[in-house]
C-alpha positions in Angstrom: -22.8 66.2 60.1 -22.3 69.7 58.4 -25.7 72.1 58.3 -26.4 72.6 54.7 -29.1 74.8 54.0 -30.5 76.7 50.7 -32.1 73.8 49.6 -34.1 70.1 50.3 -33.8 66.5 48.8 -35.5 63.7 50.2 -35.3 60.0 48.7 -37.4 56.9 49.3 -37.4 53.0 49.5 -40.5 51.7 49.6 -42.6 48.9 48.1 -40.0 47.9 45.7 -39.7 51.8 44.2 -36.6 53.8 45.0 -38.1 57.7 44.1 -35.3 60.9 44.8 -36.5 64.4 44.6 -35.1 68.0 45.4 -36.8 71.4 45.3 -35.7 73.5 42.5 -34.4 77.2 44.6 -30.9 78.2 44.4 -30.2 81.3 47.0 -27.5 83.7 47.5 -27.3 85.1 50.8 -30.5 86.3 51.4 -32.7 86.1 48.1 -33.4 83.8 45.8 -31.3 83.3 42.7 -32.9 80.9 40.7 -36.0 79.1 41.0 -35.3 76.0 38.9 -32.4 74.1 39.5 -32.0 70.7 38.6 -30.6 69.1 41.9 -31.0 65.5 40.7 -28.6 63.2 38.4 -28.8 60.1 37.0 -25.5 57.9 36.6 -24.8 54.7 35.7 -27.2 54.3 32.7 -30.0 55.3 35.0 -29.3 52.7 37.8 -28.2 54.5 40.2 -29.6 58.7 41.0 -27.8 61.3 43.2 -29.5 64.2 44.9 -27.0 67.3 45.9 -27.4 70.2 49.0 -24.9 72.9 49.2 -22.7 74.9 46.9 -23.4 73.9 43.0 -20.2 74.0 42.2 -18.7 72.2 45.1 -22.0 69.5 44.2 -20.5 69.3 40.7 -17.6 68.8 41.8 -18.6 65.8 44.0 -20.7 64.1 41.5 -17.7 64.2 38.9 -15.9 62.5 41.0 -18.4 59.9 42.8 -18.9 58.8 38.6 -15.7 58.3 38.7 -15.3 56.2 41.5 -18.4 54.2 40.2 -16.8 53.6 37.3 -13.3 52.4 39.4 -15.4 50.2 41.3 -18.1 48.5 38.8 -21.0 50.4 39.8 -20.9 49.6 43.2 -22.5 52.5 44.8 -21.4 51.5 48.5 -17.8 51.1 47.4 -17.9 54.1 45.2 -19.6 55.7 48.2 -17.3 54.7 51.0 -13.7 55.4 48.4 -15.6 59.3 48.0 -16.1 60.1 51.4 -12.2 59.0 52.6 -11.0 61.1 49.8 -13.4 63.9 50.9 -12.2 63.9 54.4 -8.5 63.2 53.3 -7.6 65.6 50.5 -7.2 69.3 51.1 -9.1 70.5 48.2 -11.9 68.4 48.3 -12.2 68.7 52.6 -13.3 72.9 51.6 -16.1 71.7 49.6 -19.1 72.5 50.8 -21.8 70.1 49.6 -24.0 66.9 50.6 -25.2 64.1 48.4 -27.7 61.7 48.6 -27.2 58.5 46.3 -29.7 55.7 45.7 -30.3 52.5 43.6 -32.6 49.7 43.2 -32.0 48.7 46.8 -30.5 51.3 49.3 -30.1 54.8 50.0 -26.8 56.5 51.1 -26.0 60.0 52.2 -22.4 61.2 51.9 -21.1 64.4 53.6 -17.8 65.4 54.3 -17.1 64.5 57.4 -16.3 60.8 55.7 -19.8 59.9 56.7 -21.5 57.5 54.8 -24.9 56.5 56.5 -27.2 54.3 55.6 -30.7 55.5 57.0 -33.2 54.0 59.0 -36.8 53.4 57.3 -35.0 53.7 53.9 -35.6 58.0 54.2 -32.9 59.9 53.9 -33.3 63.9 53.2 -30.6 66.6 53.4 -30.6 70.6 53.2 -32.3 73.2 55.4 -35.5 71.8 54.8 -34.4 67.8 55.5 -36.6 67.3 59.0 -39.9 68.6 57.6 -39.8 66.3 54.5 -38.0 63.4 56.5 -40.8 63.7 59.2 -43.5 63.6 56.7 -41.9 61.0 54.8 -41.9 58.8 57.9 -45.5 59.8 58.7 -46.7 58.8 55.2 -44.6 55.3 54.9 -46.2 54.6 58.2 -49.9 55.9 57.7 -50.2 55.5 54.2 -48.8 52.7 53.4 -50.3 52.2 49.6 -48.8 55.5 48.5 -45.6 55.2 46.4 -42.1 56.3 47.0 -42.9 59.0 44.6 -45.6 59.6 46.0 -44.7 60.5 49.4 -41.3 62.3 47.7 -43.4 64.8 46.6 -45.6 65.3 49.7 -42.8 66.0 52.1 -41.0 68.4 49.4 -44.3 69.9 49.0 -44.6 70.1 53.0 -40.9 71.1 53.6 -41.7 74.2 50.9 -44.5 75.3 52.3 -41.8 76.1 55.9 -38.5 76.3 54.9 -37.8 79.8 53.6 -35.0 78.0 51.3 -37.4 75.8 49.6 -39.7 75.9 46.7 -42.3 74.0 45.0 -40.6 73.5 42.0 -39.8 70.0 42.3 -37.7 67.3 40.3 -38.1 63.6 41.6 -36.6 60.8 39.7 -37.5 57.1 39.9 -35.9 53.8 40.0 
């Protein structure tokens, strides 16, 4: 799967609450650019939410057309899903684009890249971006130890930790709910 970094989003199943969040820095090269991106969409009326890593205008990109396979394919965000990530891997234009997304709804989490993968994570976690493993990792270590927090909940405390060690990650967070 490609290395994304210059940025983290994590998403959450847990207890019946679907939470997505991502950190709000946006770096070029070497410094930071903007502190306050917003990395998270809603589509679909709400019911389903995207997270994006990578460039922001290959992200863009992506999401314009993941909406529009959503819309091709009634909302069905593993169709949509699986139809984005062949024509990611299969078109020239869209195979240079330089971006990962995480999707979620009331019931899963996917993360597409584009390498045509479309993966359906174990423990209902999925994170992406240079700072993925430290807020996967806690994540994991707070759906298993603390199991009465929420998916938002435990969203924020692994950005939060992720920020606090990855140089391409800030505490300016934006976590959406389902």
């Amino acid at each position: 799967m490609t290395k994304i970094k210059s940025t983290t989003v994590l998403a959450v199943v847990h207890n019946g609450e679907v939470a997505i969040g991502a950190d709000g820095q946006a770096t070029m090269g070497n410094y930071v650019a903007k502190s306050n991106v917003k990395k998270i969409r809603k589509l679909q009326d709400g019911k389903i939410v995207t997270g994006f890593a990578g460039s922001t205008a290959d992200a863009f990109t992506l999401l314009e057309r993941f909406d529009e396979k959503l819309n091709a394919y009634g909302g069905n965000m593993k169709r949509a899903a699986i139809e984005l990530a062949k024509d990611w891997r299969m078109d020239r234009y869209l195979r240079k684009l330089e971006a990962m997304l995480i999707t979620a709804d009331k019931d899963e989490v996917l993360v597409i890249s584009g390498t045509g993968d479309v993966l359906e994570p174990d423990n209902q976690i999925a994170a992406i971006g240079s700072g993925s493993m430290y807020a996967q990792s806690a994540a994991l270590a707070l759906k298993k130890h603390a199991p009465n927090l929420s998916a938002e909940e435990m969203v924020k405390e692994g950005l939060h930790i992720a920020a606090d060690i990855c140089i391409y990650t800030n505490h300016n967070l934006i976590i959406e709910k389902i």
